[in-house]
Structure formats: structure tokens, C-alpha cells
N, C-alpha and C positions, 0 to 999 in steps of 0.2 A: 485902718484895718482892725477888724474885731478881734478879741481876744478866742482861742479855741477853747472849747467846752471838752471836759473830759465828765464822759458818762459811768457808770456802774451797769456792765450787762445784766441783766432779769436772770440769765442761764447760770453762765458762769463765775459772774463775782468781777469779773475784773473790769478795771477801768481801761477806756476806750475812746477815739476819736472818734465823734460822727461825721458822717459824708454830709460835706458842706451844702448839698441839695437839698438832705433832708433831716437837718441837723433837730429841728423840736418834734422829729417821728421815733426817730431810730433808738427802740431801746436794746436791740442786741448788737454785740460783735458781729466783725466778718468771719468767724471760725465755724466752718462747716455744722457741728454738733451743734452750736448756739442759733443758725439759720434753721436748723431744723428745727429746733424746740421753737422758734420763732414762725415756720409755716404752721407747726401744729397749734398753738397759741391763737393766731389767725383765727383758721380753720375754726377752732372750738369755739371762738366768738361767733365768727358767723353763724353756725350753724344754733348756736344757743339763741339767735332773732326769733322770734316767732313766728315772720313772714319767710322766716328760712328754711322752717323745722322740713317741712314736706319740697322742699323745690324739684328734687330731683323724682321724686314717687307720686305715684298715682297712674292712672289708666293713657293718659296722655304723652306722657313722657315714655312708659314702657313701651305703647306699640309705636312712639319714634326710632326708639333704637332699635325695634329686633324688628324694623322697616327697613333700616340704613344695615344692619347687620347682612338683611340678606343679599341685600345690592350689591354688600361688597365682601363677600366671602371670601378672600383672600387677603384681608387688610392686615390681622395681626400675624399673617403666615411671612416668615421670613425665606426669601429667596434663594437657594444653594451660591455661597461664594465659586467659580471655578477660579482657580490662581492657577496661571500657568505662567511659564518666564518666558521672555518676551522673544528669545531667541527658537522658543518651541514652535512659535507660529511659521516660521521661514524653513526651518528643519523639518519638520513632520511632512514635507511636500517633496521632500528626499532630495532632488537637488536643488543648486544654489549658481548662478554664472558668476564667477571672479572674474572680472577681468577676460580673458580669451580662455580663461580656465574654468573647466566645471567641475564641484567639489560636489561628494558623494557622502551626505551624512547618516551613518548609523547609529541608531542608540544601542547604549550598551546593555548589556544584563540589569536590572534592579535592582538585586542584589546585594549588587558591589556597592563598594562604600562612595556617595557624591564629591567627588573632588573635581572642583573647576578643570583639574585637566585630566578624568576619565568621565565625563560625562558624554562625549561624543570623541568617538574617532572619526578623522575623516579621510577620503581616499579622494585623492587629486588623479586627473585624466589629465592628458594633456593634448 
């Protein structure tokens, strides 16, 4: 069994385990702020290539995306969450058979304050 290397992160200074995958790559820690200076790090490499400088710009690349843009007009539109509790869907159709019993749910005023037991009162038939 090899011995573990302890490394010095580029970001923050401190010494560090690398992950055994990819132990002669990794020069940062796993601390959020140090992954991050380590995407931006990347990034600035890459893009300092000279086969990189333009990848994303030019006449090509632009009417791709505002081709795909228009196809999909609703891509970055977030969808309204509806949350309702699961007991509203059986309740809002006003009765409920129990048993040989039918129960009469009303909701209450708004109002009032939500307390598990004034949320609905209910009127038993018999």
C-alpha cells in the first residue's frame, strides 16, 4: 500500500488529501471557495488557447442559439409550484363516504389562525 501524499492547495494554503483517482491532478481542496477558484483557474486556461479565444463567437454559433431560443421559448421560464396538502384534493369535492357515514367538509374562514384542528370542521349525517 502506497504512502498518502499530502498536498498544499493553490487557493487556500492548506494541506490536503488528494482523491486517490486523481492524486497527480488535483491541486485544490474539496472546500467549496477553493473548487471555485479552481473552476475559474480552468476556465482562464482554456480560454487563454488560441484555438479557444473565439469558440463560442462568430456568425455561426450566434444564429444557433437564437435558432434553439426560438424553438424553445419557455426553456428558462419557471413553472408556478401549485402546493396544496393532500387532504384538499378529497375535501374540496365537499363530501367524503366513511364507512355507511357521509362526512360534510367545510372549510373555514382564512383568517383564522391554521391549527390542525380548525382547519376543517366536519358535519357527520347519519
Amino acid at each position: 500500500m502506497g504512502r498518502l501524499r499530502r498536498r498544499t492547495c493553490k487557493n487556500c494554503g492548506e494541506l490536503f488529501s488528494a482523491d486517490h483517482r486523481n492524486t497527480h491532478k488535483q491541486r485544490y481542496c474539496r472546500d467549496p471557495g477553493c473548487k471555485q477558484a479552481s473552476k475559474a483557474a480552468s476556465q482562464k486556461k482554456w480560454l487563454a488557447k488560441k484555438e479557444n479565444r473565439n469558440y463560442f463567437r462568430g456568425l455561426v454559433n450566434t444564429q444557433r442559439v437564437q435558432q434553439w431560443r426560438r424553438l424553445n421559448p419557455v426553456y428558462w421560464k419557471k413553472a408556478p409550484v401549485k402546493q396544496t396538502a393532500l387532504q384538499d384534493h378529497w375535501c374540496d369535492l365537499g363530501l367524503r363516504s366513511v364507512g355507511t357515514k357521509s362526512v360534510e367538509f367545510t372549510p373555514l374562514d382564512k383568517s383564522k389562525s391554521l391549527n390542525f384542528n380548525n382547519i376543517y370542521r366536519a358535519k357527520c349525517q347519519v
